[in-house]
C-alpha positions as CSV (number, residue, x, y, z in Angstrom):
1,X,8.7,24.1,48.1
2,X,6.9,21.4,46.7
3,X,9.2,19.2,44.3
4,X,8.7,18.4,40.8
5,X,7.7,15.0,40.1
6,X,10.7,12.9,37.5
7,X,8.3,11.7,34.7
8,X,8.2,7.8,35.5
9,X,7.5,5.0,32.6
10,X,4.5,4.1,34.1
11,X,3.6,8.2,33.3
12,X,5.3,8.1,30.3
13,X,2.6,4.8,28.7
14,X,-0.1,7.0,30.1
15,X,0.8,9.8,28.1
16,X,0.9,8.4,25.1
17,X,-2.5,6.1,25.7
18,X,-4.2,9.5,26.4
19,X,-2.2,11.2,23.1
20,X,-3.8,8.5,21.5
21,X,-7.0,8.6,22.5
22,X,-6.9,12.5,21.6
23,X,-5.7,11.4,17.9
24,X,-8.9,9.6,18.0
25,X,-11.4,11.9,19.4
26,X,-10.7,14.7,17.1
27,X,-10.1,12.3,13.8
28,X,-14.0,11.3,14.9
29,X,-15.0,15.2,15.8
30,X,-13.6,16.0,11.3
31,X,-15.2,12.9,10.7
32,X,-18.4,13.6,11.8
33,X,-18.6,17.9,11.5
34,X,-17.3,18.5,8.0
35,X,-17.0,15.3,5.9
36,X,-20.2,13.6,6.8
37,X,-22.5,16.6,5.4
38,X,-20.7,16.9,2.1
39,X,-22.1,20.3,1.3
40,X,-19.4,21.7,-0.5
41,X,-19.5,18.5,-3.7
42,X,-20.7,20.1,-6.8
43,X,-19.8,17.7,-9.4
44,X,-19.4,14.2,-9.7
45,X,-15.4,13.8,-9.2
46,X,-16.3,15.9,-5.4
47,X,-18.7,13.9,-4.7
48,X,-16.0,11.4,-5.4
49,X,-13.2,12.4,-3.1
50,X,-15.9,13.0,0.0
51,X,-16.9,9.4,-0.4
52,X,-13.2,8.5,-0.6
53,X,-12.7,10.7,2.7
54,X,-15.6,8.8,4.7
55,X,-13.8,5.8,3.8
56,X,-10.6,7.3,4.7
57,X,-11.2,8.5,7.6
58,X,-13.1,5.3,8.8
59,X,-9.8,3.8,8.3
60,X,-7.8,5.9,10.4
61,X,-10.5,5.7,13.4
62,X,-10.2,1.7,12.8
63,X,-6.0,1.5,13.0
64,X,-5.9,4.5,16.1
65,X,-8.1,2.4,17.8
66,X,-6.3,-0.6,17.0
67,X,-3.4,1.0,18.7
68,X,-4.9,2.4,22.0
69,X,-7.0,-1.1,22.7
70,X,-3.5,-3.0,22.3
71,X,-1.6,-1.0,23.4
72,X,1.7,-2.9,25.9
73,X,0.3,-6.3,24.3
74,X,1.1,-5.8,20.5
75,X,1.8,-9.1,18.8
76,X,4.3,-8.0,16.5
77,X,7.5,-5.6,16.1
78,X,5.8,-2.3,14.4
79,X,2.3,-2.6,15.5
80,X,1.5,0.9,17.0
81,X,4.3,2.9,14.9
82,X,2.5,0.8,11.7
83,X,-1.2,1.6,12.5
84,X,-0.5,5.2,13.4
85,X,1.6,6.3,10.4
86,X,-1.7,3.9,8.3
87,X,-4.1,6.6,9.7
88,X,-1.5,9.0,9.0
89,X,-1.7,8.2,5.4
90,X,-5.2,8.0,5.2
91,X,-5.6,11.6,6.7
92,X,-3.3,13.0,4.3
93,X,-4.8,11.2,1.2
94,X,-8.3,12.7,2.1
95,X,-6.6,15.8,2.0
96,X,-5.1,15.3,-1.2
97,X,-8.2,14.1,-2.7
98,X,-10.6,16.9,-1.8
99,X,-7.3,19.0,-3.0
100,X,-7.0,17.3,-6.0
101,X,-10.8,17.5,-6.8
102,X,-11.4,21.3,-5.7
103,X,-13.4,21.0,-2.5
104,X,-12.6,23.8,-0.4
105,X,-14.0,25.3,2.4
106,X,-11.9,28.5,3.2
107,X,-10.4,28.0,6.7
108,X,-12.2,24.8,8.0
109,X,-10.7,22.5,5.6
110,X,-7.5,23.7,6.3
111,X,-7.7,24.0,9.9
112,X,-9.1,20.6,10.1
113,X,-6.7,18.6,8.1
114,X,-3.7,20.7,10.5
115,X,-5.3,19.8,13.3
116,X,-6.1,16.3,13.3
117,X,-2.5,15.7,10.7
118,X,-0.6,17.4,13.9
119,X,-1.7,15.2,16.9
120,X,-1.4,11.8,14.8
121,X,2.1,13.2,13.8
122,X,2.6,14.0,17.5
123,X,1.7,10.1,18.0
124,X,3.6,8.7,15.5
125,X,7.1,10.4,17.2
126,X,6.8,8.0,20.2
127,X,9.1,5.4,20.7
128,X,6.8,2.1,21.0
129,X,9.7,-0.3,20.9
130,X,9.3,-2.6,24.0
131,X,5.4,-2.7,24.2
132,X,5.6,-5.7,22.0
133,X,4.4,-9.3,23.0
134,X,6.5,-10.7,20.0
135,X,4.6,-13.5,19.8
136,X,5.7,-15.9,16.7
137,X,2.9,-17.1,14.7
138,X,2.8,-21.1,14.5
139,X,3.9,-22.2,10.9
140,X,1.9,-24.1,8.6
141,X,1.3,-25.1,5.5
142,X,-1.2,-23.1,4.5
143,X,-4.4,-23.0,3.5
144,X,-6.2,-26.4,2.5
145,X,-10.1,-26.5,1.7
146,X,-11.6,-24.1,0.7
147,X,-14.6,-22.6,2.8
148,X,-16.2,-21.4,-0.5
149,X,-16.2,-21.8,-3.8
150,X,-16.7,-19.1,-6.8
151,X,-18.1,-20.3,-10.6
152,X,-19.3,-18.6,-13.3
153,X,-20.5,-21.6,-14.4
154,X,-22.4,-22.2,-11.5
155,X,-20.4,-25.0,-10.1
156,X,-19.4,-23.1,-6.7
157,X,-21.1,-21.8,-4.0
158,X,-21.7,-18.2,-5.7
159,X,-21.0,-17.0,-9.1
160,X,-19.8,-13.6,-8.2
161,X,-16.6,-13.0,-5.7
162,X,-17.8,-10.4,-3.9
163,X,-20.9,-12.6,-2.6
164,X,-18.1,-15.0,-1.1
165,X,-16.4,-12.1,0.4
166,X,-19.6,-10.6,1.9
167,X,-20.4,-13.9,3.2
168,X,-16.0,-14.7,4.5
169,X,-16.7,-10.9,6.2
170,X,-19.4,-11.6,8.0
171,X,-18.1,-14.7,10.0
172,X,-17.7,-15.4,13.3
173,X,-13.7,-15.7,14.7
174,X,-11.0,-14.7,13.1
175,X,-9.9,-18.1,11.8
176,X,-8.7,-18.2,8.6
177,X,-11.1,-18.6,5.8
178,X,-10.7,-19.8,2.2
179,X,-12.2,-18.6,-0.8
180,X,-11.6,-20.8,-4.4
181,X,-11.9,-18.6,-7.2
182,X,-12.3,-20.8,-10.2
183,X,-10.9,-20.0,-14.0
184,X,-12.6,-17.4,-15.6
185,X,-13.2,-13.8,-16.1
186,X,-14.9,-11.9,-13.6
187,X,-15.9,-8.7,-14.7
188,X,-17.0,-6.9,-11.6
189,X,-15.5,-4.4,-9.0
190,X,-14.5,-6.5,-5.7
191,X,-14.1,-4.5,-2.3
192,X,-12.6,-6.6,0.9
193,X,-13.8,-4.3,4.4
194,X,-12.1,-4.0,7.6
195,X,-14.4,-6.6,9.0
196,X,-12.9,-9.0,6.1
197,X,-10.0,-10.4,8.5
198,X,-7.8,-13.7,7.5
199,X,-9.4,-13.9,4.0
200,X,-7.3,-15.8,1.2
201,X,-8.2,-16.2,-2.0
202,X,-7.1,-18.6,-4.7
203,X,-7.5,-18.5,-8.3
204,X,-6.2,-21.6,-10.4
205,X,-3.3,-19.3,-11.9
206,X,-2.5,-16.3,-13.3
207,X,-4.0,-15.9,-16.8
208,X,-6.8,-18.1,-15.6
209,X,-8.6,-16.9,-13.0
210,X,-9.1,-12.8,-13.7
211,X,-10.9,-9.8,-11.7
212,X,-11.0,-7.4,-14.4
213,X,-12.5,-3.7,-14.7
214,X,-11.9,-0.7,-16.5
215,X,-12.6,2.5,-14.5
216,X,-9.7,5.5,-14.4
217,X,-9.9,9.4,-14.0
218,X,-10.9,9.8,-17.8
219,X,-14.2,8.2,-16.6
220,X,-14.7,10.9,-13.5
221,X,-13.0,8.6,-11.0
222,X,-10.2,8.8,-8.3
223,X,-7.4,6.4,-7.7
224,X,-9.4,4.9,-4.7
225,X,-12.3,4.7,-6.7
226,X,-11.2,3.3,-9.9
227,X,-9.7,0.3,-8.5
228,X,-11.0,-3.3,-9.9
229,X,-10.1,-4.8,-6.6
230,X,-9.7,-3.6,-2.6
231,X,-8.9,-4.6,0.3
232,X,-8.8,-3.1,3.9
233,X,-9.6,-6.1,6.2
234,X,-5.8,-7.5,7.7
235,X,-4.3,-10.5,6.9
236,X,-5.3,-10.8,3.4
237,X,-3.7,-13.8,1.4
238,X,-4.0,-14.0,-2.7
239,X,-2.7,-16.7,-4.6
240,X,-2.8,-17.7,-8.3
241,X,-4.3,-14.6,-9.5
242,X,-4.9,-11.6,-11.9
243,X,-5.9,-8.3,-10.9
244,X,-6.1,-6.0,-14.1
245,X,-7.6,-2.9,-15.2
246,X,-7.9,-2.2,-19.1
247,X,-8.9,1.3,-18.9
248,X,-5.5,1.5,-21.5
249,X,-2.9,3.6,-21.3
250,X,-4.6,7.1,-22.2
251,X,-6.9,6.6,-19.6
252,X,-4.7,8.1,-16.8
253,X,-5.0,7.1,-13.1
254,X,-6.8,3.2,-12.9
255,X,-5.9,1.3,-10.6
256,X,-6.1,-2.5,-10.5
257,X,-5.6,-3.2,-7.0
258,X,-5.6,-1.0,-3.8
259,X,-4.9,-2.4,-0.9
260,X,-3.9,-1.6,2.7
261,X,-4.5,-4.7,4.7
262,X,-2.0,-5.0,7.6
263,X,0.3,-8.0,7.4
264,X,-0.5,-8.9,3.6
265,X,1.1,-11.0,1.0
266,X,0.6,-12.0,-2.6
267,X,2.1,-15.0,-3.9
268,X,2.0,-16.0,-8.1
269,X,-0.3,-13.0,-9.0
270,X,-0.5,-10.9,-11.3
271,X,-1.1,-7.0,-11.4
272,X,-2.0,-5.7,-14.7
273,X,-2.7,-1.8,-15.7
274,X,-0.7,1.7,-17.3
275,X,-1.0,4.5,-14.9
276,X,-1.2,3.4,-11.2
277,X,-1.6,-0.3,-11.3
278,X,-0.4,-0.8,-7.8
279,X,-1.7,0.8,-5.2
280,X,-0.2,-0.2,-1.8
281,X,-1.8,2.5,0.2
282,X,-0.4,1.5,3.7
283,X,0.4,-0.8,6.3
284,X,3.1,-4.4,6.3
285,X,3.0,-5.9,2.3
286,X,4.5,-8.9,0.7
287,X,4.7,-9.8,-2.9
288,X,6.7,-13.2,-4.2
289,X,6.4,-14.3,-7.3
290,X,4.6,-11.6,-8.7
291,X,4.0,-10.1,-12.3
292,X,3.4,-6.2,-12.8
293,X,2.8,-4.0,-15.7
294,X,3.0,-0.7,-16.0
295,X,3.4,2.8,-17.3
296,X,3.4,5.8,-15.2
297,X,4.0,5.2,-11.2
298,X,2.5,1.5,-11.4
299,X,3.8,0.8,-7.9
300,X,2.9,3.7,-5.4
301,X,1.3,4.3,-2.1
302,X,3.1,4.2,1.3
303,X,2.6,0.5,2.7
304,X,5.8,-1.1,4.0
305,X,6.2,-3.1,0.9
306,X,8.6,-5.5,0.2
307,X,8.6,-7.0,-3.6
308,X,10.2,-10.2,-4.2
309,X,11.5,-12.5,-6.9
310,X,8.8,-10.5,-9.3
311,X,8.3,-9.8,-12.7
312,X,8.2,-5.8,-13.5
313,X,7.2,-5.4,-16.7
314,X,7.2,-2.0,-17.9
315,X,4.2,-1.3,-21.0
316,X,4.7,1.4,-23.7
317,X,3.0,4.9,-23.3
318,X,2.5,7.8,-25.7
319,X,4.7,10.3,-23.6
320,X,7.4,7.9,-24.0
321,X,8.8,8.3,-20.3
322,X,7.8,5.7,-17.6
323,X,8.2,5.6,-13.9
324,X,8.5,2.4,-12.0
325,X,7.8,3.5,-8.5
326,X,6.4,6.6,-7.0
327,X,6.2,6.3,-2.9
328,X,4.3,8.4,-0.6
329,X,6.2,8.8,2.5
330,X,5.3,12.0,4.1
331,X,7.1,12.2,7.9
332,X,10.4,10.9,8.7
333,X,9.2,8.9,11.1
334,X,6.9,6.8,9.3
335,X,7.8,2.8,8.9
336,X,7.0,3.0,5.0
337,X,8.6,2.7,1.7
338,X,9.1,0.7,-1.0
339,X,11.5,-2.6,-1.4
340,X,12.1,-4.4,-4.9
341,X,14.6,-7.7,-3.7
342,X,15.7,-10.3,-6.2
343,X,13.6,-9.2,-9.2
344,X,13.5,-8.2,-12.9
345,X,12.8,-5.2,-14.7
346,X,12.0,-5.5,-18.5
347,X,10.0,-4.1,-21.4
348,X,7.0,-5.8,-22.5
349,X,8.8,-6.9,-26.0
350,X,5.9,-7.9,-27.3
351,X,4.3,-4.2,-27.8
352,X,5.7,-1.2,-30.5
353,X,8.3,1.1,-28.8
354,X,9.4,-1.7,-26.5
355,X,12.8,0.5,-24.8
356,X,10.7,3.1,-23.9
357,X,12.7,5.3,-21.5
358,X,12.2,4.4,-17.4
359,X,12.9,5.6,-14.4
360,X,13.3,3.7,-10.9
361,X,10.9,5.9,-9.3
362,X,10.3,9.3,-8.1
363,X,9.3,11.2,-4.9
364,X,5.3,11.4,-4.4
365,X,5.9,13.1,-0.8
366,X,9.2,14.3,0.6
367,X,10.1,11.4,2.3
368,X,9.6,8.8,-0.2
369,X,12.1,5.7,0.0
370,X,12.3,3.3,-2.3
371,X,15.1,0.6,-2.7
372,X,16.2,-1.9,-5.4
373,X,18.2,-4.8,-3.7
374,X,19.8,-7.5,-6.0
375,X,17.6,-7.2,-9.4
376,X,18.2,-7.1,-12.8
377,X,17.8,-3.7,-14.6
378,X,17.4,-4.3,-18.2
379,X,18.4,-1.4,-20.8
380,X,15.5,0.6,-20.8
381,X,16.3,2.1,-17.3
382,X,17.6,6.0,-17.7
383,X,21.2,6.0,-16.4
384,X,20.2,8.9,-14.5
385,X,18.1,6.1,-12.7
386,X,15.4,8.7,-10.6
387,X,13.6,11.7,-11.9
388,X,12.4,14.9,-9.9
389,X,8.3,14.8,-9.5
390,X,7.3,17.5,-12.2
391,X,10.6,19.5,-11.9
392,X,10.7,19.8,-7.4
393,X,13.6,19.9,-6.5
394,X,12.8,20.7,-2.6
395,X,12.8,17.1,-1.7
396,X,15.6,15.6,-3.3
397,X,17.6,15.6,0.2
398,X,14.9,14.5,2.6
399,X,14.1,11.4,0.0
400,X,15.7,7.7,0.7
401,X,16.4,6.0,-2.2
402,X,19.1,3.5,-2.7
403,X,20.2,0.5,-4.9
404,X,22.7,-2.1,-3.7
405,X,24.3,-5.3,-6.1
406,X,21.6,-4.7,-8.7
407,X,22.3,-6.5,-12.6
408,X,21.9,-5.8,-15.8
409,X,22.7,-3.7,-18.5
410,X,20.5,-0.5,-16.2
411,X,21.8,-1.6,-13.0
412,X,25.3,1.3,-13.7
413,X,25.6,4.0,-11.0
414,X,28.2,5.6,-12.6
415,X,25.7,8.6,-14.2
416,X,23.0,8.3,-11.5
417,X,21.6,11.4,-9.7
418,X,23.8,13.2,-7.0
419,X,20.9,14.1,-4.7
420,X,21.6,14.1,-1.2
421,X,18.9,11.6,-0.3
422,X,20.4,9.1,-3.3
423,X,23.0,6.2,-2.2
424,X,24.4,3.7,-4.2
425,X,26.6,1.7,-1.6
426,X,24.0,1.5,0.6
427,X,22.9,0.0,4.1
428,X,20.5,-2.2,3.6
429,X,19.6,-5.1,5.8
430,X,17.0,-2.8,7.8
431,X,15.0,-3.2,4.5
432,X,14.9,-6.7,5.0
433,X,11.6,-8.7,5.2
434,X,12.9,-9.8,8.7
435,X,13.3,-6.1,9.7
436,X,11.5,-4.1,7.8
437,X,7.8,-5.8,7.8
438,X,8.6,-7.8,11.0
439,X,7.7,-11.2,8.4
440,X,9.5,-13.6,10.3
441,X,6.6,-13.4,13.0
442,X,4.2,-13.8,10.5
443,X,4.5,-15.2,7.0
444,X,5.3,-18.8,8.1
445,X,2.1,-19.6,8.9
446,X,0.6,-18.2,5.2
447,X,2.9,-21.1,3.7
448,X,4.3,-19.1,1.4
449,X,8.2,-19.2,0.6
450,X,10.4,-15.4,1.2
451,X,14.0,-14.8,2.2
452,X,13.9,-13.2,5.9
453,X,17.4,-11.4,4.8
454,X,19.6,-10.2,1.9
């Protein structure tokens, strides 16, 4: 009788390069058979969320593929589980979108989204810990000259930003190029591409140098698409700027920035909006020394974020009842969530009905995870802390979220929720930007100050 085979390692790295590749082949196949025509738009706000799904989709093609040419020689801790849960996300949020916008196909859709949501899934479980090359990027101290620069005065090179990022996208190499943004306002609607690699771009500080725009769901738009500012293309630096939409704050969903670039940071900006200011959509995120403003869910997505020694201010809204944090962690084994370490959270005193109630956050998918680490809660924070999304109460034991040594007068556990997925004596240092978005291998070189641990 002919003996069964053990399943070797060398079988086992084949298996998953071939799960992989099928990932990919039938993300392409629902690329190509049912979003491409876009048949089924009827109005506007369809015709919306398909061009969202192209973009989507191309996404998740461009981080599977990342992880089955790399695959054994990733450069950093988190590469292949990072990239596949990214496509995951951007699977899911076409999904949402056509959902949200009523584009239905009776049993394609459907069948399509399971399909292609169920071998990613199936890729994500794998255990990728080991294929790593660890390589430590060289320190530095960041970037010098600038390659271009940006005017409205016609000083620079180009008087509009996204001519310099069409021209920094279009390079040759991969090295590092600079873009000076001088002061001004730039009213105009700036998009960063996957081919846009190693960009950073400095402003000469926050208040100074602006990228404003004012589109939101009142006007017909979706989150993706009413963002002033995006960016896909990895390693993405921004220093010394403001990103702000002034739809207001009965506009609903407008986003000022959206942004998944891989291994990301943003040091002195500023992120100004109501509803959804912040959209960190996926993929490894820093912020230091950040301002954001908000109303309703101003800091969402499902990026491995980590937020630190920043400014959270939280703006006045006519419902009276704000939400800091909404994540959008949808499997368990997804490398996401969202980390607030060594920050404030405050009212904007300055506006009518300044102690506007506010909660932490609460849970977009049903494995959001959220943590505050060592900030200052101000007043205005509900004792009860989190809040249920619209009443479900289905998730509020598969959720993560957590606070550990927080201050303030907000910072109390003593009346928080009694969810199973809430802790308040916490284990932390896995959130860590060490651990949790690998940065010790890779924010050195941005020259750019952090705290690897607690």
């Amino acid at each position: 009788m002919r003996q069964r085979q053990p399943f070797t390692l060398n079988a086992k790295h084949q298996f998953k390069k071939i799960s992989i590749q099928i990932a990919l082949d039938q993300v392409i196949q629902s690329q190509t058979h049912y979003l491409l025509p876009g048949s089924k738009s009827k109005n506007d706000l369809q015709k919306a969320a398909l061009a969202d799904c192209l973009v989507l989709f191309e996404n998740a093609v461009f981080r599977l593929n990342n992880t089955l040419n790399q695959f054994g020689h990733y450069k950093h801790n988190m590469d292949a589980q990072t990239w596949v849960s990214s496509a995951l996300t951007n699977i899911n949020m076409c999904r949402t979108s056509l959902t949200d916008a009523g584009v239905s196909d009776n049993i394609v859709l459907p069948l399509m989204f399971q399909n292609v949501t169920e071998l990613t899934s199936n890729c994500l479980a794998f255990d990728y810990m080991g294929t790593s090359t660890n390589n430590l990027v060289n320190a530095s101290n960041g970037p010098a000259e600038a390659n271009l620069v940006v005017a409205q005065d016609g000083s620079g090179d180009f008087e509009k930003i996204q001519q310099a990022v069409d021209v920094a996208s279009n390079r040759n190499g991969t090295e590092r190029f600079v873009i000076h943004v001088k002061a001004g306002t730039y009213q105009e609607t700036v998009m960063i591409g996957p081919k846009g690699i190693n960009i950073t771009m400095i402003g000469d500080g926050i208040g100074q140098t602006i990228i404003t725009g004012s589109k939101s769901s009142s006007g017909g738009y979706t989150s993706l698409s009413s963002a002033t500012f995006g960016v896909i293309g990895d390693g993405f630096l921004a220093r010394d700027l403001t990103f702000r939409n002034s739809a207001g704050p009965t506009s609903g969903q407008a986003v000022a920035l959206v942004t998944q670039s891989d291994l990301s940071a943003y040091y002195h900006c500023s992120f100004e909006g109501n509803q959804d200011t912040l959209f960190a959509v996926a993929n490894r995120q820093f912020y230091r020394a950040c301002d954001i403003y908000g109303t309703v869910d101003f800091i969402f997505g499902n990026a491995a974020a980590v937020f630190q020694n920043c400014n959270i201010y939280v703006r006045t809204t006519s419902s009276n009842l704000n939400t800091i944090t909404a994540q959008g962690r949808e499997n368990p084994n997804q490398n996401s969530g969202i980390v607030i370490q060594n920050s404030k959270v405050t009212s904007v005193t300055s506006e009518p009905n300044s102690t506007v109630l506010t909660y932490l956050g609460r849970p977009w998918k049903d494995y959001s995870q959220t943590i505050f680490i060592k900030t200052f809660l101000d007043s205005l924070i509900d004792p009860a802390g989190w809040l249920a999304w619209n009443g479900n109460t289905s998730n509020l034991e598969t959720l993560y979220y957590a606070e550990y040594k927080n201050t303030g007068p907000g910072s109390s556990t003593a009346q928080r929720v009694k969810w199973g997925g809430y802790h308040d004596s916490p284990e932390v240092s896995q959130f860590t930007v060490g651990k949790f978005i690998s940065g010790d291998s890779w924010l050195p070189a941005l020259g750019i100050p952090f705290t690897s641990g607690l």
